[in-house]
N, C-alpha and C positions, 0 to 999 in steps of 0.2 A: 858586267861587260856588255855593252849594245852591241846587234846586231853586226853590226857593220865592224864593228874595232873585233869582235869572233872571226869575220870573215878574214879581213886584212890578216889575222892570226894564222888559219888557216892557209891561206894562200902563200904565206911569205914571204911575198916579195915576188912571185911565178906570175908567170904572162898567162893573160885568157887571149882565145881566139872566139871567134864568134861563126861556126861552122853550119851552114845549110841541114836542115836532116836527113837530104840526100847524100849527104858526104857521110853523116856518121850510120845508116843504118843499109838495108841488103835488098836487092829484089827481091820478091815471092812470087810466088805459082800458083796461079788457078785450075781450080780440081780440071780433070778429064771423066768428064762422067759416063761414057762411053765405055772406060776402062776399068770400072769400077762397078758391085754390088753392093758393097756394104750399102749399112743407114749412117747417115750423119746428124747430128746434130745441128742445126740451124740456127743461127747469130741473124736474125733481123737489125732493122733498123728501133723496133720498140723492145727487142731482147737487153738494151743495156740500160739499167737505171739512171736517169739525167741525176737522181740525188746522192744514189748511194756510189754511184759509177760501178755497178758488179752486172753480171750479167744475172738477171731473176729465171727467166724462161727462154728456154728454146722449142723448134719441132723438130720430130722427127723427120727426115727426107731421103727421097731415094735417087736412086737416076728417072726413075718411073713420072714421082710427081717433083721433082727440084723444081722452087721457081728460076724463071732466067737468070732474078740477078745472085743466086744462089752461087758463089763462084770460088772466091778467097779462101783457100787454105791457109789456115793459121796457126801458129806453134806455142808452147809455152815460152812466156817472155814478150810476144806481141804486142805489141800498144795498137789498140784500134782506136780511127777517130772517127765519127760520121760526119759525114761530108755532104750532106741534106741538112738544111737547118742548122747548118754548124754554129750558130750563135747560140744553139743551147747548152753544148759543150758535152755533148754526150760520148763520152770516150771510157774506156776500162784496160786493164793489164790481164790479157791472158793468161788462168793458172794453169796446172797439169791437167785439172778434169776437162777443160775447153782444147787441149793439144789435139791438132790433128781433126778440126772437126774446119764447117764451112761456115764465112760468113758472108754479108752481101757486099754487093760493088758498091752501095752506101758508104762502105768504111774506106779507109784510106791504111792502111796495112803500115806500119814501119817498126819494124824487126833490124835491133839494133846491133852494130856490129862491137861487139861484146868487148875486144879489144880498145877501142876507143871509146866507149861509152854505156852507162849502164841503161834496161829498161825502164829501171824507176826513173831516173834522171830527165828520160824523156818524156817520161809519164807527168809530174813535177812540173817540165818545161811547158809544156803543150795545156795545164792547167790555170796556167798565170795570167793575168789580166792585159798582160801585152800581147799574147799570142790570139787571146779571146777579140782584143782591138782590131787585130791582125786581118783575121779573118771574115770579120763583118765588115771592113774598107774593102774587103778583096771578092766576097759571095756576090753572086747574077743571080738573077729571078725574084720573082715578085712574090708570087704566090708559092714556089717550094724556093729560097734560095738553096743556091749549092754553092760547093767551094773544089776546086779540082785537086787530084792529088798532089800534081807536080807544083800547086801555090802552096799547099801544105808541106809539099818537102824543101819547097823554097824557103820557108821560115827558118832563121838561124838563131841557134840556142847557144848557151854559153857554154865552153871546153876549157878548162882549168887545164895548165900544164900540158899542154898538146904532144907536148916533144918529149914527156917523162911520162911514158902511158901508166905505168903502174902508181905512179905519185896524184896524177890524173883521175885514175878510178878509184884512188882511197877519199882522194877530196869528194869526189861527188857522193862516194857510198858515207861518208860525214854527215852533209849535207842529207842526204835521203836518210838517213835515219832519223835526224829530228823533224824532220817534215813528216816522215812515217808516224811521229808521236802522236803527232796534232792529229791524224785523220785516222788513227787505229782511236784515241779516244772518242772520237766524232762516232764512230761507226761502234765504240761500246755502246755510249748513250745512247745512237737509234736503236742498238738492238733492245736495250733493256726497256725503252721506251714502247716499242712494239710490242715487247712482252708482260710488261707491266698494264698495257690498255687490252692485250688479248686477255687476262688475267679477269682483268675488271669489268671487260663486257659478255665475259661469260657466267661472273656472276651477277652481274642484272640481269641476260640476259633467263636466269635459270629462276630468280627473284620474279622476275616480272611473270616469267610462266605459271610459275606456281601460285602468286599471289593472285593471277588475274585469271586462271582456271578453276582455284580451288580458293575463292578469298574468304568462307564463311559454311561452308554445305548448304546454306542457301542461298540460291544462285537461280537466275534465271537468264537465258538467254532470249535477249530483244534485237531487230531488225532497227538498224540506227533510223531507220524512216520513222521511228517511236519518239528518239528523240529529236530531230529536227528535218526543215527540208535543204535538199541542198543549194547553193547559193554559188553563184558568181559573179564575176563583172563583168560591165559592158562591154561588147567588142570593140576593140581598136583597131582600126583599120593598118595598114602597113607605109601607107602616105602620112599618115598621124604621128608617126614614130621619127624617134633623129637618130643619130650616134651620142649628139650630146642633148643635153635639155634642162629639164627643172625635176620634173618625178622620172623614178627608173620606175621601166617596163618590166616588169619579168615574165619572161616565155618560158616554157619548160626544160629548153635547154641552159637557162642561169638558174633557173629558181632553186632556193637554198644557197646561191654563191653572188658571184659580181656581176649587173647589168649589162649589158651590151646596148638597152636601144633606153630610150626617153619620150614622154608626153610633155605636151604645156604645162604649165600651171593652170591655166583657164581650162582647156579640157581634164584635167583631173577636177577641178572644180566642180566644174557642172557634169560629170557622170557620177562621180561620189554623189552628189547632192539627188540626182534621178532617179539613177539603179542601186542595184546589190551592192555594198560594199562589208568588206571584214571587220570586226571592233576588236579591240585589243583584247587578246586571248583568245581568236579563235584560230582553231586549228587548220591550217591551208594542208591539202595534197593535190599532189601530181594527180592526174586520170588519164597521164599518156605517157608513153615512154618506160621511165622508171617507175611503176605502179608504185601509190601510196605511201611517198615520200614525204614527211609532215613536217612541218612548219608552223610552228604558233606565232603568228600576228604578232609585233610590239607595238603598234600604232605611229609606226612613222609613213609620213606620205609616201605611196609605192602605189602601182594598179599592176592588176595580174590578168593573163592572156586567159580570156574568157574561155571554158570547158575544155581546158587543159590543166588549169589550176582551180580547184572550189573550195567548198567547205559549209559543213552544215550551222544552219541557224541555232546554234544549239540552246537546248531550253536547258539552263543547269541548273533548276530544280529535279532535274529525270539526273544527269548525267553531269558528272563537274568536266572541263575542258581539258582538263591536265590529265585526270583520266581517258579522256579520248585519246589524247596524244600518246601516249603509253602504248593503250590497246591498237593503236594503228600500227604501231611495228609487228604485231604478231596474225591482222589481221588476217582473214582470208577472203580476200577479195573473189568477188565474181565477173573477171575479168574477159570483156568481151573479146574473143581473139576470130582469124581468119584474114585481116585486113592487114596492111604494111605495118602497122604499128598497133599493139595493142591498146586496148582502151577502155575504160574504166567509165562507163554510162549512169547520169543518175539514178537510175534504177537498179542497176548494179549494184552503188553504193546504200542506197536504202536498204534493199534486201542482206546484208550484210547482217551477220549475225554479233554482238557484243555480250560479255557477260556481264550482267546489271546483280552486284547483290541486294540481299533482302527487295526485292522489286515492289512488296507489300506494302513497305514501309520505307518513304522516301526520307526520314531524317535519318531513319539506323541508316536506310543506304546511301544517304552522303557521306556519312562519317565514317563509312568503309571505306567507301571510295578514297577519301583524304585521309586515312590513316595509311593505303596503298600508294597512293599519288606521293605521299611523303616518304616512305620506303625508299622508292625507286629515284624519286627527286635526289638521295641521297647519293644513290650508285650512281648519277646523272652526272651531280658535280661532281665527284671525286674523279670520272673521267674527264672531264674537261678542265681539271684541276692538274692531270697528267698529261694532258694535250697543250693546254697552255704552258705549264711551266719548262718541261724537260726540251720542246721546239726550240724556245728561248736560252736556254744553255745549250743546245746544240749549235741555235745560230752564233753565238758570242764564240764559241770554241773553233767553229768555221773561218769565223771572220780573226780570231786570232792568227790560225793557221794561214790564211789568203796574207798576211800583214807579215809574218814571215816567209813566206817561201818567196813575197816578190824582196822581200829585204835580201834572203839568202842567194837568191837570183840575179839580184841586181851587181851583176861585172858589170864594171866599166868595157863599152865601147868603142870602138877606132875613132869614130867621132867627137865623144866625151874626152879621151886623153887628146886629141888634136885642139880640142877648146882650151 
């Protein structure tokens, strides 16, 4: 049976209305903090997951430090939406541990009136890609949009049976249970998925300790200035750069991820061919921000923001490159601080201590090396062997679920039955 010939089943033959969710849901009350000692718990705007939709974290807060927009009492059953950026869709279902505690004037509070309509329902409704349309036609602002609350209680959801409330809330609690299917599986997969990669990076990460502290009882520790100097690219001015272009830029705040800015072709040409540039397999880190973030070079055209991103010339007779890479997650950086942003100076990195075995003897100590580098290689793919695969069934299970709830959603309209 398809989607739609279930629903028609379900329905009967019963009228839908299509009601405002100011019609189906209740005012609420903003704390008096005057009135009150307790601590509450604190629902920001980045307290709710955009993926998982749950709330992850809150603060504590008092009447002493509450921030202003610290305000919304909220109760188990609440649907909260934020209403900042609402095109990301970041909204969750109040459980019992979040009753009674405060969220910001960010959200948009709708606490449903129980008798005409469930929480999931709304929760469900406020999910779907029309409501998400909705919203982004209707957000002002450039740089934070927002959406107000009364355009968000303006949005009208669909009410099965309006005039038989109880026949009304069995259809919608129907409905909410197999939409509930789709997104409790959703939410097993990420959990096992979290827990299957917390699993795996604890045993590399206990592999990697041990092998690279203790890889032989002979062991020497060398200052990476031993094995190479360190190296960067020319600087690129900020007139040089576009939004779009030919080679991406990488600054410290993309590197490792997606570009934001671009060079010519012609000036990557001719600075690659002048100065420093990286060869395939050498290992790129941060030296600002996030200290010694590594990156192995694959050799495709890219330039990187000069002494912000480097990397040593490495001689891999001394040292193989994939063993660098390794050793840089455990490193212990001598990171210059006191300034807005810490920072990581070539000489910093020099003095940088690495464990080199057999130091004596550079072929036994390659082949320590690469018996370690291969080790770990292992624990490396097998995570991103769980990172790849299990994302990919979660997106398919996702996008199942998005394809029924707008099917199980989709009433016909006063305008659809007048056509």
């Amino acid at each position: 049976m398809s989607g739609l010939d279930y629903l028609d089943k379900l329905l009967d033959g019963a009228d839908v209305e299509w009601k405002p969710l100011a019609d189906v849901t209740m005012s609420t009350s903003n704390i008096r903090w005057r009135d009150t000692e307790r601590t509450y718990r604190y629902i920001d705007l980045t307290s709710v997951s955009i993926e998982t939709k749950c709330i992850t974290q809150t603060t504590e807060i008092d009447a002493k430090n509450a921030p202003n927009r610290a305000q919304k009492l909220v109760e188990q059953g609440d649907v909260i939406f934020a209403t900042t950026r609402p095109s990301q869709q970041r909204y969750c279902l109040i459980d019992d541990e979040y009753s009674g505690e405060v969220a910001s004037t960010g959200y948009c509070v709708l606490r449903a009136k129980k008798e005409k309509v469930l929480p999931k329902w709304i929760l469900h409704c406020i999910s779907s890609s029309e409501f998400k349309s909705y919203v982004e036609e209707r957000q002002g602002g450039v740089a934070y949009p927002a959406i107000s609350d009364a355009l968000v209680k303006a949005y009208s959801i669909p009410i099965p049976c309006p005039e038989t409330p109880e026949k009304s809330l069995a259809i919608q609690a129907e409905i909410v249970r197999i939409l509930d299917a789709f997104t409790e599986l959703t939410a097993g997969l990420t959990a096992e998925l979290a827990a299957e990669l917390a699993a795996r990076r604890k045993q590399y990460n206990y592999y990697r300790d041990q092998l690279m502290n203790h890889p032989s009882g002979n062991i020497a520790l060398k200052p990476l200035g031993w094995v190479g100097d360190v190296r960067m690219c020319k600087r690129v001015m900020k007139n040089q750069t576009s939004d779009t272009g030919d080679i991406p830029f990488f600054k410290i705040g993309t590197f490792g991820g997606e570009p934001d800015a671009f060079i010519s072709k012609e000036l990557f040409e001719e600075y690659k061919e002048k100065y420093s540039y990286p060869g395939i397999g050498d290992v790129l880190i941060s030296a600002s921000g996030t200290i010694g973030r590594a990156v192995v070079f694959d050799g495709k055209d890219a330039f990187f923001q000069d002494s912000n991103i480097v990397w040593l010339e490495n001689d891999e007779t001394k040292v193989l490159n994939k063993y660098l890479f390794h050793f840089y997650q455990i490193a212990k950086w001598h990171v210059a601080d006191g300034g807005v942003i810490k920072r990581l100076y070539n000489d910093n990195i020099k003095r940088t201590l690495i464990p080199v075995p057999h130091p004596d003897n550079p072929e036994k100590s390659l082949a320590e090396q690469a018996r370690i580098v291969s080790i770990l290689d292992k624990f490396s793919a097998s995570i991103r062997s769980i990172s790849d695969g299990l994302p990919r069934e979660i997106e398919l299970r996702q996008k199942q679920y998005e394809y029924y709830r707008d099917l199980l959603l989709s009433f016909p309209k006063p305008e659809d039955v007048a056509a």
